[in-house]
C-alpha positions in Angstrom: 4.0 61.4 -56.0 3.1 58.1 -55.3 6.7 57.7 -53.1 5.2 60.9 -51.3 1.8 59.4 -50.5 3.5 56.1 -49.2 5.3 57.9 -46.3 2.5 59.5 -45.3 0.7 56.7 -44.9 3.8 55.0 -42.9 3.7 58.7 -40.7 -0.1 59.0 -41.0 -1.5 56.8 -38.5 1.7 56.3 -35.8 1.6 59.8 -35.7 -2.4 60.6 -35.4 -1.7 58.3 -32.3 0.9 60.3 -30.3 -0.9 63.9 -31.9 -3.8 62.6 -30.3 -2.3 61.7 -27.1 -1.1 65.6 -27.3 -4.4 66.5 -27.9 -6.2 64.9 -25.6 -4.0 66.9 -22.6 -4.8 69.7 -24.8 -8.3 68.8 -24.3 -7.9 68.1 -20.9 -6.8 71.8 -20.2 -9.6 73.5 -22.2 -11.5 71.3 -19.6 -10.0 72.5 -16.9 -9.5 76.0 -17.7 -13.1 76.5 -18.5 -14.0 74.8 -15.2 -12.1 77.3 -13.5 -13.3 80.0 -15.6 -16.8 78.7 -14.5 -17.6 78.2 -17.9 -18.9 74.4 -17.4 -18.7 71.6 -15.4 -16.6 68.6 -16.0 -18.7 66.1 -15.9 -19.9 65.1 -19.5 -16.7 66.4 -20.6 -14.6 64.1 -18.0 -16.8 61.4 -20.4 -15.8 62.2 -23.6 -12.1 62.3 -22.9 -12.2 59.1 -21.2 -13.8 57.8 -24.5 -11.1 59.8 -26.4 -8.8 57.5 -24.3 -10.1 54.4 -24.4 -10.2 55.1 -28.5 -6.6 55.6 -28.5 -5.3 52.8 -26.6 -7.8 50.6 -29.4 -5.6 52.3 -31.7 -2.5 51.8 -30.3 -3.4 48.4 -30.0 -4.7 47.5 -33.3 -2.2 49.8 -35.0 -0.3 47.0 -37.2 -3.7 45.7 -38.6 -4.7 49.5 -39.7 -1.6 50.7 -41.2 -3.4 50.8 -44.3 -6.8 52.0 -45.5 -9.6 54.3 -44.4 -8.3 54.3 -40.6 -6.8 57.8 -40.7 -9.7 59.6 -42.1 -12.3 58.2 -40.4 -10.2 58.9 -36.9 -9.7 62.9 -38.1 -13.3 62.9 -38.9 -14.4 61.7 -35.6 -11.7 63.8 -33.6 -13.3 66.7 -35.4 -17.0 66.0 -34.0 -15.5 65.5 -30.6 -13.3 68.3 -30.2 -16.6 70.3 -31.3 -18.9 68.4 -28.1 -15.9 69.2 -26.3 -15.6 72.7 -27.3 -19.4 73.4 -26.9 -19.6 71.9 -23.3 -16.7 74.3 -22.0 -17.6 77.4 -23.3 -18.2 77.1 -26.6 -16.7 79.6 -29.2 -15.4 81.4 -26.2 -13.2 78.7 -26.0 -9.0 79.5 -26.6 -9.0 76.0 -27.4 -10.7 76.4 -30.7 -7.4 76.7 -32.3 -7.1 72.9 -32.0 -9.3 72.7 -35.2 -6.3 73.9 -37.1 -3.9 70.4 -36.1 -6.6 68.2 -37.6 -7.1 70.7 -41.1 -3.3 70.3 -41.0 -3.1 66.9 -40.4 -5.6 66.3 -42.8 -4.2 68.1 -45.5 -1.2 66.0 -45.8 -3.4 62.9 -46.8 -3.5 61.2 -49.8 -7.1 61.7 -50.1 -8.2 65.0 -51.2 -11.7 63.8 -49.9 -10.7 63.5 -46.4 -8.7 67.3 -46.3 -12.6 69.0 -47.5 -14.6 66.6 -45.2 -12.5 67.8 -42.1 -12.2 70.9 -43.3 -16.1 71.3 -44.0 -16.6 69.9 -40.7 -14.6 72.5 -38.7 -16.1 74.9 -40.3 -19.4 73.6 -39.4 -18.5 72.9 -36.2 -17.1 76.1 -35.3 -20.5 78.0 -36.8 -22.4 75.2 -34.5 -20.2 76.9 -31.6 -21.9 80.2 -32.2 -25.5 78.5 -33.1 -25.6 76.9 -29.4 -23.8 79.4 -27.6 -25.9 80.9 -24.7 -25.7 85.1 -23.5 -24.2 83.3 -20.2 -21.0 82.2 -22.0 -20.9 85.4 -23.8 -20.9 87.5 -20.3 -18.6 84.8 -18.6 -15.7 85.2 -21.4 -16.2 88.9 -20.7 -16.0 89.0 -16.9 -12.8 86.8 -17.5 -11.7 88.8 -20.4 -7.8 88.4 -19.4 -8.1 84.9 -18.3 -9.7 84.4 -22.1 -7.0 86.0 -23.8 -4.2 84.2 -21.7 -6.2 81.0 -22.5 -5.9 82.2 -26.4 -2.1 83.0 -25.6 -2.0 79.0 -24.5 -4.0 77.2 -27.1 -2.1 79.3 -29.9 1.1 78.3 -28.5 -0.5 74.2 -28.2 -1.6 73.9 -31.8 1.5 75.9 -33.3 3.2 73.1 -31.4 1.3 70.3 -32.7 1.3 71.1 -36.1 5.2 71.8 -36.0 5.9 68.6 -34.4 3.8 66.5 -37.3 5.0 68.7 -39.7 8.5 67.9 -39.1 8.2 64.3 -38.4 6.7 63.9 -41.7 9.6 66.1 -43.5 12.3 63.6 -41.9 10.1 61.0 -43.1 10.0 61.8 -46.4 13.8 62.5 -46.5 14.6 59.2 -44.8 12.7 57.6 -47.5 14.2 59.9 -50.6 17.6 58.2 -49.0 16.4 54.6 -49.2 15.3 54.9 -52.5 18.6 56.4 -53.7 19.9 53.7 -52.2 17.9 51.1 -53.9 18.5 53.0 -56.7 22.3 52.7 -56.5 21.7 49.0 -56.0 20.0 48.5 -59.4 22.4 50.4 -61.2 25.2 47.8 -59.9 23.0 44.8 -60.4 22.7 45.7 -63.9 26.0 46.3 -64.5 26.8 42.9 -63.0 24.5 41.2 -65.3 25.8 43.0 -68.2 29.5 41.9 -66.6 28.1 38.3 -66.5 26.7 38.2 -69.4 29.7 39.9 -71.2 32.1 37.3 -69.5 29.8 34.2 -71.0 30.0 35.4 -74.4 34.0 35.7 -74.1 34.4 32.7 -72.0 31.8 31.2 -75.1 34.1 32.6 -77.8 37.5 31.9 -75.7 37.2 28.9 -74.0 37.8 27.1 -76.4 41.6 28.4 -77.6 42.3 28.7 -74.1 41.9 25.4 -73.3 43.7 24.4 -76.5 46.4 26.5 -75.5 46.6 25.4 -72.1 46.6 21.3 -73.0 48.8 21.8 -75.5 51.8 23.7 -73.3 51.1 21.1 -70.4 51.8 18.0 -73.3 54.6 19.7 -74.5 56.1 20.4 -70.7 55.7 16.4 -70.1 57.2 15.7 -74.2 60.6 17.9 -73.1 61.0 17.5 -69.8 63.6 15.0 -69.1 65.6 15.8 -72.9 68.6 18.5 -72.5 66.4 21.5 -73.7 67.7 23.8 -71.1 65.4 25.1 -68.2 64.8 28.3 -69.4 62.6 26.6 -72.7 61.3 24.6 -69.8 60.2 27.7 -67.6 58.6 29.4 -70.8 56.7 26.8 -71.6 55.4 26.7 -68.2 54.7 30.1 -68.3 52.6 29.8 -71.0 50.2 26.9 -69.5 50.0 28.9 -66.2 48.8 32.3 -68.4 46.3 29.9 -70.3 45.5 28.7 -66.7 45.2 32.4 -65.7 43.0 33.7 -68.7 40.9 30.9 -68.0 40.1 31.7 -64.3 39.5 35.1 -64.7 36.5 34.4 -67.6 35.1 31.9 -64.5 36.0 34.6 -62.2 33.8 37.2 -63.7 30.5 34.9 -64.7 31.1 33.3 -61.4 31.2 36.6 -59.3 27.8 37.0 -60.7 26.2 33.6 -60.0 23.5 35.4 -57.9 22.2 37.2 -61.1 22.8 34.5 -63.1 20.8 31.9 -60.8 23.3 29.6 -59.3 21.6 27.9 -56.5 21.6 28.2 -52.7 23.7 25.6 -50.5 24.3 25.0 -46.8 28.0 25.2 -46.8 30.8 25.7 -43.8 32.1 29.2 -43.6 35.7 27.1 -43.8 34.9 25.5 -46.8 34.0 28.9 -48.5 37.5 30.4 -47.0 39.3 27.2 -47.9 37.8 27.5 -51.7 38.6 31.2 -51.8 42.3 30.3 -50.6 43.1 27.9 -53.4 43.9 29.7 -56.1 46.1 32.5 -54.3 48.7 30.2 -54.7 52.2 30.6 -52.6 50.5 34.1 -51.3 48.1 31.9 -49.5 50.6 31.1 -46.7 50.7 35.0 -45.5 46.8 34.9 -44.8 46.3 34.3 -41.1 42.8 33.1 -40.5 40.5 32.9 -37.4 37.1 32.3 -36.5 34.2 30.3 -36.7 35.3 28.2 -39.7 33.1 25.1 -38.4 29.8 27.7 -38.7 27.1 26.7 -42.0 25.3 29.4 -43.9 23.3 28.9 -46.7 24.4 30.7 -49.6 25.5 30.8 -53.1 29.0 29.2 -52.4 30.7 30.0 -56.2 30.1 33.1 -56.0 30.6 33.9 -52.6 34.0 32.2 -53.0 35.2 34.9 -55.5 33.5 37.9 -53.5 35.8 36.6 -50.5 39.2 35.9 -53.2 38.9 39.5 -54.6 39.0 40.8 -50.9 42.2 38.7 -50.0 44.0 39.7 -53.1 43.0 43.3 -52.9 44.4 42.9 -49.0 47.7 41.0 -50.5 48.3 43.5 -53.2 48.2 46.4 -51.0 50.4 44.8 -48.2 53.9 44.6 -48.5 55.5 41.6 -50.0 55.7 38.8 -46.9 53.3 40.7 -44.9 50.4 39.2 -43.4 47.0 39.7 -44.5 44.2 38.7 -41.7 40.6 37.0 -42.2 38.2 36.8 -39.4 35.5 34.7 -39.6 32.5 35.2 -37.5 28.6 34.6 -37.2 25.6 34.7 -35.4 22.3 33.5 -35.3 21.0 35.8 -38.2 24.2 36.9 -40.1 27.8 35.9 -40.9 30.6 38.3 -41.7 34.1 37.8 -43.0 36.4 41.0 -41.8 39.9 41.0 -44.4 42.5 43.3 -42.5 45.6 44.4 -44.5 48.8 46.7 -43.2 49.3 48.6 -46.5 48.9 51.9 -46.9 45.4 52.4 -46.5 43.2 54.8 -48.4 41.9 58.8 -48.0 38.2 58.9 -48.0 37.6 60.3 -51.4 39.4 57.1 -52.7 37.6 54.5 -50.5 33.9 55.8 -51.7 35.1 55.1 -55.4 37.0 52.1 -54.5 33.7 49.6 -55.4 32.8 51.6 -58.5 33.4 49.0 -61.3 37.1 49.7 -63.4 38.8 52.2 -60.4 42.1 50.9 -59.5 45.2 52.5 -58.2 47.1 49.0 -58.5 48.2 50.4 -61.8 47.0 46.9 -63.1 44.2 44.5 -63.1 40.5 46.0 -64.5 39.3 47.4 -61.0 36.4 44.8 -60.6 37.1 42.9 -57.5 35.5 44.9 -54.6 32.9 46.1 -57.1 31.8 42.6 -57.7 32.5 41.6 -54.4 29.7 44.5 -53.1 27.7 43.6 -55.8 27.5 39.8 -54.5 27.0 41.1 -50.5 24.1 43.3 -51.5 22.5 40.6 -53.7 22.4 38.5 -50.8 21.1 41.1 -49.2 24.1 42.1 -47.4 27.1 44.7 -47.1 30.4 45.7 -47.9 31.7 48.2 -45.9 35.0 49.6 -46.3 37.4 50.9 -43.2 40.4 52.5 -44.1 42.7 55.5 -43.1 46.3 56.5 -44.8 49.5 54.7 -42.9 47.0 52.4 -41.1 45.9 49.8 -43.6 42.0 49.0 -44.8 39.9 46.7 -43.2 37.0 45.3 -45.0 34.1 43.8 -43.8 31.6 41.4 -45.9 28.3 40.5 -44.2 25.1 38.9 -45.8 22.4 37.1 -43.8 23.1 33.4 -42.8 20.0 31.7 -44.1 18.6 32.5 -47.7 15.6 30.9 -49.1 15.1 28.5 -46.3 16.8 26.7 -43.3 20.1 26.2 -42.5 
C-alpha cells in the first residue's frame, strides 16, 4: 500500500499542474459560453482565472520544493471554492460546466489521505447546493430561453471532465506499473546480491579450509620441478609434475576468483585506477589465450572503482568470449568513457546465443560450456549492478555475442 501511496504522490502534484492547466481552459469556456448565453459578464470572472493562472505558474515554479506534504490537498480544496465563484458568476447551477466538480472528487480520491477525498467531496457538495441557494429566477428563465444551447453546453462539459479524469486516471495507472517494474527490478537485484554474499562468503570458508593444502601442494611440486630438472627423469615425469603445480596454481585462483568477484559486498575499497591497468590485470592470467584479445580504446582514462573485483568481472567476460570463439580466433575489447560513465564492450565470433538462452545466461550455475560452474557473467552482473551499473548482453545465433559492462566512473568521491 505504502508503494501505491508513493506514486501518487510522485503523480499527485505534476499532474494537479497540467489538470489544472486543462481546467482552467475548461474554465475559460464556461466563461465564455455563459457570456454568450448572456448569462454573465466576464469581468470578475476574467479575475479569478487570472488568479487561477498566476497560482499555477507559483506552482509550476515551486513544484520541486512541494513534491511532498499537504500541497495537493490544500490546491484541490482551493480549486473547489473557485470553480464554485466561478460557477455562480456564469450562471450558476445552470451551468454545463458543473461537471468539472467530478475531476477534483476524482482526483481527490486517489490520495493518500482519506481526509482530503471527504473534504473535497463535502465541499462540492456544498458548493453545488450554494449554486442553487444564490441562483436568481433570471438564470432560471435565461437557461430556458437557451434550452438547446444549455444542453449542447452539458454535451461539452460531459465530454471535458470525462476527458480529464481519463487522462489522470491513466497517467497514474502507468505510473504505478512503471513503478511495480522498478521494484521487480530492485528486487531481482537483492536476490543476486545475496547470492553473491552467500558466494563470497562460501568461497572464504573453502579458500579458509583449502588454502592451506593448496599452497602445500603447490610449493611442494614447484621444489620438486627445480630437485629433477636437470637429472635423466624423462620429460614426461617432468610435464606431470608441472601439471600438478599449475592445477594447485588453478584451484588457488579460482577460491580468489570467487571472494574477489565479490569484493563490493565484501568491502574492498574504492581506487582511482587507469581503465588499462584494470584490462592489463584482467589479461594476466589468461595466459597464451591472452595474445588473441585485440584491444582498443581509452586505456589512458581513470575511474574510481573497486579494481579486484572489477578485474575479475572484466576476466570472466574475456574467457566467456575465448571459450565461445573458435580456437585462434580473435576476441575484441573496447574500451571507452565519458564524463559520467565507462564501459568495456567484449565482442566474440562464436556462435552466439537464442534469446531464451541469453536471459538465463547471468543466472548463477547455467552453462552450456559443458564445464566450468556457470558463475562468470553472473558474478560479473552482480559486480556492474553493485557499482551501480549494467551488464547487458547482445547476441544472435551465427553472429557472435557482444557484451557490454558499464558502471559510473566516479564512486564515493572524485576522480
Amino acid at each position: 500500500m505504502r508503494d501505491v501511496q508513493d506514486s501518487v504522490e510522485a503523480v499527485g502534484l505534476t499532474w494537479l499542474i497540467r489538470l489544472r492547466w486543462l481546467t482552467l481552459a475548461a474554465q475559460g469556456l464556461a466563461l465564455g459560453t455563459a457570456w454568450w448565453q448572456d448569462l454573465a459578464e466576464p469581468g470578475v470572472g476574467l479575475a479569478l482565472l487570472g488568479g487561477f493562472a498566476a497560482s499555477n505558474v507559483a506552482l509550476s515554479v515551486m513544484r520541486p520544493r512541494l513534491e511532498r506534504g499537504p500541497t495537493v490537498s490544500v490546491v484541490l480544496v482551493a480549486d473547489v471554492v473557485l470553480l464554485t465563484a466561478l460557477l455562480h458568476l456564469t450562471g450558476g447551477p445552470m451551468n454545463p460546466f458543473t461537471a468539472l466538480y467530478f475531476v477534483y472528487i476524482t482526483l481527490a480520491a486517489v490520495m493518500p489521505s482519506t481526509r482530503t477525498v471527504l473534504v473535497v467531496l463535502a465541499l462540492s457538495l456544498v458548493g453545488y447546493a450554494v449554486l442553487f441557494l444564490l441562483a436568481d429566477e433570471a438564470d432560471h428563465h435565461r437557461a430556458h430561453v437557451h434550452l438547446e444551447a444549455h444542453l449542447r453546453g452539458m454535451w461539452i462539459a460531459f465530454g471535458v471532465a470525462a476527458g480529464l479524469i481519463a487522462v489522470f486516471v491513466a497517467r497514474l495507472a502507468s505510473a504505478l506499473a512503471r513503478r511495480e517494474r522498478e521494484l521487480a527490478g530492485e528486487r531481482a537485484r537483492t536476490e543476486r546480491s545475496a547470492r553473491v554474499l552467500a558466494l563470497t562468503s562460501l568461497a572464504a570458508g573453502a579458500a579458509h579450509e583449502l588454502g592451506t593444502p593448496i599452497g602445500t601442494i603447490v610449493i611442494a611440486a614447484g621444489e620438486l620441478e627445480r630437485a629433477l630438472e636437470g637429472r635423466d627423469v624423462g620429460e614426461e615425469i617432468l610435464e606431470d609434475v608441472r601439471l600438478i603445480r599449475g592445477e594447485g596454481l588453478r584451484c588457488r585462483e579460482i577460491l580468489e576468483g570467487l571472494g574477489a568477484a565479490g569484493g563490493v559486498v565484501r568491502g574492498e575499497g574504492l581506487a582511482s585506477v587507469r581503465l588499462g591497468d584494470v584490462v592489463d590485470r584482467a589479461l594476466e592470467r589468461l595466459g597464451p589465450d591472452r595474445a588473441r584479445v585485440v584491444v582498443e580504446g581509452a586505456a589512458d582514462e581513470e575511474a574510481r572503482l573497486p579494481p579486484m573485483a572489477l578485474t575479475l568481472a572484466l576476466r570472466n567476460l574475456l574467457r566467456n568470449a575465448l571459450d565461445a570463439s573458435a580456437p585462434g580466433e580473435g576476441v575484441h575489447l573496447s574500451v571507452a568513457a565519458d564524463a559520467t560513465s565507462a564501459r568495456f564492450e567484449v565482442a566474440d565470433h562464436g556462435a552466439g546465443m537464442s534469446p531464451e538462452i541469453a536471459r538465463q545466461a547471468t543466472e548463477p550455475f547455467f552453462t552450456t560450456k559443458g564445464e566450468g560452474m556457470g558463475l562468470g557473467l553472473f558474478l560479473a552482473r552482480a559486480v556492474a549492478e553493485q557499482l551501480g551499473g549494467e551488464l547487458v548482453l547482445d547476441s544472435k545465433l551465427g553472429a557472435g555475442t557482444v557484451a557490454r559492462l558499464r558502471f559510473p566512473r566516479t564512486l564515493g568521491g572524485a576522480a
